[in-house]
C-alpha positions in Angstrom: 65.2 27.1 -24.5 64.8 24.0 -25.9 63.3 22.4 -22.8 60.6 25.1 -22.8 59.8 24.5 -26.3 59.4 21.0 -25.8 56.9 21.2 -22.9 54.9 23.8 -25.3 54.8 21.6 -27.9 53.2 18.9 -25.5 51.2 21.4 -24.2 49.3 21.4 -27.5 48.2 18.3 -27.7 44.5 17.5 -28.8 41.9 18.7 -26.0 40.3 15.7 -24.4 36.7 14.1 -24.7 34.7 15.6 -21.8 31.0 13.3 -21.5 28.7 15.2 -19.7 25.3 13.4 -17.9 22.2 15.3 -17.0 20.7 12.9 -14.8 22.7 10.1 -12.4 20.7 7.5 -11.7 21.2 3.9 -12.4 21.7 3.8 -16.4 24.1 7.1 -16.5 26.1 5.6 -13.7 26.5 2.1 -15.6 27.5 4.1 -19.2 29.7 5.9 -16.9 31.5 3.3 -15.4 31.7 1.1 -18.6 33.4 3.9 -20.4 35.8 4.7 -17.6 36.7 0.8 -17.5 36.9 0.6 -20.7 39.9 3.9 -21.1 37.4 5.6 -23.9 37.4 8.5 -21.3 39.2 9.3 -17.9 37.3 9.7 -15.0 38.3 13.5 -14.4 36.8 14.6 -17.9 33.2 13.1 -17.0 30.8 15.9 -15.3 27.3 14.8 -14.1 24.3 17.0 -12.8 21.8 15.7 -10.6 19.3 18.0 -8.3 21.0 16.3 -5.1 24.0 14.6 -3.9 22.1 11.1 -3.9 22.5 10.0 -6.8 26.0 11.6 -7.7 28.0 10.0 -5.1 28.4 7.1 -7.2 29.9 9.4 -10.1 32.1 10.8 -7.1 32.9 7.4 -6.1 34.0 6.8 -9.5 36.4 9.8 -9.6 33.8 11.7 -11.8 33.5 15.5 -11.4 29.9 16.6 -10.1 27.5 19.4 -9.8 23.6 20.4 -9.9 23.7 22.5 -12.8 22.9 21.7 -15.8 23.8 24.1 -17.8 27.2 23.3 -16.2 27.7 20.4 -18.4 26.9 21.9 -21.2 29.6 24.3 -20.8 32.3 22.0 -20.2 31.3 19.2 -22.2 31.2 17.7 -25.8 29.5 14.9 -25.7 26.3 15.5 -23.6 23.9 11.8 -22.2 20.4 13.2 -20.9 19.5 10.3 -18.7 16.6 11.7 -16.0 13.2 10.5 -16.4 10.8 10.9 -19.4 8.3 13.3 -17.9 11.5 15.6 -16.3 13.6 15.7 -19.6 11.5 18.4 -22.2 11.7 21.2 -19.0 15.9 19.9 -19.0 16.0 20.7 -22.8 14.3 23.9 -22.0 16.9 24.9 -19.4 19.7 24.0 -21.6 18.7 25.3 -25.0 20.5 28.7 -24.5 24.0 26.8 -23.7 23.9 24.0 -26.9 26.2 24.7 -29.5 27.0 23.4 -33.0 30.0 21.4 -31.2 27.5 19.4 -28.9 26.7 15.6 -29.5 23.9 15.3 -27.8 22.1 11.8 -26.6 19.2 10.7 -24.9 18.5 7.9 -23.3 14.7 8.4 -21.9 12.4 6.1 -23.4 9.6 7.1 -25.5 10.5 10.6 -26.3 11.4 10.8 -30.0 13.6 12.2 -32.2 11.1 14.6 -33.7 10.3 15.9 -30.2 14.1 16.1 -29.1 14.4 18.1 -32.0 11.6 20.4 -31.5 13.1 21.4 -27.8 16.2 22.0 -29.0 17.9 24.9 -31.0 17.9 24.2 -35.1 20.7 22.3 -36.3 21.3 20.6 -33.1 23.4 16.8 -33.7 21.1 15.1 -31.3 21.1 11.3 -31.5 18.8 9.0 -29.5 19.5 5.5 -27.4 18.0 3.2 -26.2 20.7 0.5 -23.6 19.7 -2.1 -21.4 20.3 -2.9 -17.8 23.5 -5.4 -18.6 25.0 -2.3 -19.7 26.3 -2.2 -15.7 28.5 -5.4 -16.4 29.5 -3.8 -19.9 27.3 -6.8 -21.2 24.1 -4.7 -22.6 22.2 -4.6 -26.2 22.4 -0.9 -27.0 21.0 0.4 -30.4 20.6 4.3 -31.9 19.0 5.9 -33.7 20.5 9.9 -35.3 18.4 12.7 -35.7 18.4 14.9 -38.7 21.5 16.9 -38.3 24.0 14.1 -36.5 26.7 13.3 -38.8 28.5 9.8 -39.5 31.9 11.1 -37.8 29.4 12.0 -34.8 27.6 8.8 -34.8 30.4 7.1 -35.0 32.5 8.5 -32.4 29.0 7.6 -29.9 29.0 4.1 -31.3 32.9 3.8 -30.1 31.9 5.0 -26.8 28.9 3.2 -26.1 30.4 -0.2 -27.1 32.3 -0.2 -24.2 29.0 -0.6 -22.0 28.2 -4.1 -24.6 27.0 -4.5 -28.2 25.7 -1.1 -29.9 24.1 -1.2 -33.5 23.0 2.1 -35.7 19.3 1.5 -36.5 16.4 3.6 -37.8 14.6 4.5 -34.9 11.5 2.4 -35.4 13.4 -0.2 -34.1 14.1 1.7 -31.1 10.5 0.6 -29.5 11.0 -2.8 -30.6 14.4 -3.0 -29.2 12.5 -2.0 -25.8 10.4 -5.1 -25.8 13.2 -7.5 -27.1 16.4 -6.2 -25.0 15.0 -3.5 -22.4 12.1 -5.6 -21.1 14.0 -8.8 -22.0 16.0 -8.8 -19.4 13.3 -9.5 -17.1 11.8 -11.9 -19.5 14.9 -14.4 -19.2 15.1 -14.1 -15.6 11.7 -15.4 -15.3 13.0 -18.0 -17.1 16.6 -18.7 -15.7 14.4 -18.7 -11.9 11.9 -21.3 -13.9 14.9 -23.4 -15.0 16.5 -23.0 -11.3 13.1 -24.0 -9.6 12.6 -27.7 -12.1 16.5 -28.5 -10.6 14.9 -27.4 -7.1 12.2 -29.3 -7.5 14.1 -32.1 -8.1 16.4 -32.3 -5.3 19.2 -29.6 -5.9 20.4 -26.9 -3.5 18.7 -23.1 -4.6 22.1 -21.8 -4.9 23.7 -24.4 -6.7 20.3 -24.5 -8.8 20.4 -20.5 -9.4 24.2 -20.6 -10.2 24.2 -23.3 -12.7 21.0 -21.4 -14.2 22.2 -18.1 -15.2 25.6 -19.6 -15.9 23.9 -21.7 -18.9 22.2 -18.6 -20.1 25.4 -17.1 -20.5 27.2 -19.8 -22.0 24.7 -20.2 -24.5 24.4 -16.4 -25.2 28.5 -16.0 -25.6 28.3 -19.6 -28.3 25.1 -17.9 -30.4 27.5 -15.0 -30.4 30.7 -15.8 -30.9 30.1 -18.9 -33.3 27.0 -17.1 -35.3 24.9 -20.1 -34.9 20.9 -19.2 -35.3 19.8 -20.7 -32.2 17.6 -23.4 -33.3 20.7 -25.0 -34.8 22.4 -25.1 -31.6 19.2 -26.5 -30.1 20.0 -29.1 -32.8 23.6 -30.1 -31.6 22.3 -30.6 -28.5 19.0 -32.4 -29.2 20.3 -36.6 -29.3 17.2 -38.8 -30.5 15.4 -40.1 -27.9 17.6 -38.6 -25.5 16.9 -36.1 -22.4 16.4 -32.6 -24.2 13.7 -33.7 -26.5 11.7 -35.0 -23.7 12.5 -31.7 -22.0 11.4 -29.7 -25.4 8.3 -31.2 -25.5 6.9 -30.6 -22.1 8.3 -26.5 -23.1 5.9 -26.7 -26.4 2.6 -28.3 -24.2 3.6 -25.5 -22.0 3.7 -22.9 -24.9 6.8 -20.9 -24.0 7.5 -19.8 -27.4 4.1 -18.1 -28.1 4.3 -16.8 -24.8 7.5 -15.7 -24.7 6.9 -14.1 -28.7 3.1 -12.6 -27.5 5.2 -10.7 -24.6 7.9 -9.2 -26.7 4.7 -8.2 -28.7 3.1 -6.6 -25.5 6.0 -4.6 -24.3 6.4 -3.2 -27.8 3.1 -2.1 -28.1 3.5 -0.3 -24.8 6.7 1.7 -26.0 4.8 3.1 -28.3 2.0 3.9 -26.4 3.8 5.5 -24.2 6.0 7.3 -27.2 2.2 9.0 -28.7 1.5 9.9 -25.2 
């Protein structure tokens, strides 16, 4: 009697978080996989929906539960991440709408559709809370900031910013910034590659092996971006500390200002910001 009683008693434990994705392509799979690494969520209790098997096998090979409905995930999750594409994702919300419930944290990760409009497709009162990651979010390295909707509540918001941290760095932030964030973080990435192949091609140039070169590239970017982090330095002080007088950085420095790679490199920030929201009126 008192064996049965025990196993009832564990029996009752609290229910576990179930994250749903609608959508499986490259950005769902990398929060996926961030928060199974991280233990925030066993691989079992994550469902994803995708029109064909393409794109879920890498949920399957993750130990992830799949199917192609959408409404699906709805029903069995709490925690719902719309990842397909823009243009696809107000005819998803459509689908859907009969299924959400009050218990539903729901989370979207398309660029350029707002909060106003998530809201607007969904049923009133809905928690819905938009995000906006980057691609390093596949080594649990990414810049993730959200933004919550009207009726998402701090216990909500927090419980997504637990989660998400497990794919990198993720900051609440009114949703202006969300745009901006795309042309800093989203688009940056590509920006500092251009520049971590530029640094790789002057070492080239000068005589050193393209691996080596390439290697010893992004491995500085990194190093630098883990000592601006962890010590809280703003960069142009740690340019400092490493800037001797007369020495081999300032000569380096100078030829980057004739080159104007700070304008440049602010003036594109500036483009792919405007171009967010373009494409969020549109």
């Amino acid at each position: 009697m008192g064996g049965g009683r025990g196993s009832k008693m564990a029996a009752t434990g609290p229910a576990p978080l179930r994250v749903g994705f609608v959508g499986a392509g490259r950005m769902a799979e990398a929060i996926a996989q961030g928060l199974i690494r991280a233990g925030k969520v066993e691989a079992q209790h994550v469902l994803a929906s995708a029109p064909t098997d393409r794109g879920l096998c890498h949920f399957q090979a993750l130990g992830c539960q799949t199917t192609h409905s959408n409404r699906e995930v709805l029903q069995s999750c709490s925690v719902i991440i719309f990842a397909t594409k823009p243009h696809v994702l107000p005819a998803v919300l459509a689908e859907v709408a009969p299924v959400v419930t009050a218990k539903h944290i729901l989370v979207s990760v398309a660029a350029g559709v707002s909060l106003s409009v998530l809201e607007e497709l969904l049923p009133p009162n809905a928690q819905v809370l938009r995000v906006s990651p980057s691609l390093p979010c596949v080594v649990q390295e990414g810049a993730i900031v959200m933004a919550r909707g009207r009726h998402a509540g701090s216990n909500e918001t927090k419980l997504l910013q637990n989660l998400l941290d497990a794919c990198g760095q993720c900051e609440e932030v009114p949703e202006a910034y969300i745009d901006i964030h795309t042309g800093l973080s989203s688009s940056g990435v590509a920006f500092v590659c251009t520049f971590s192949e530029a640094l790789a091609e002057g070492a080239i140039k000068m005589g050193m092996p393209s691996g080596l070169a390439h290697r010893i590239a992004a491995q500085t970017l990194l190093g630098t971006g883990k000592m601006l982090l962890q010590e809280g330095k703003h960069p142009a002080q740690l340019r400092t500390d490493v800037c001797t007088p007369g020495g081999t950085t300032i000569y380096g420095l100078h030829a980057l200002e004739q080159g104007g790679l700070r304008a440049a490199t602010m003036s594109a920030v500036e483009a792919a910001t405007c171009r967010a929201k373009e494409l969020c009126r549109k």
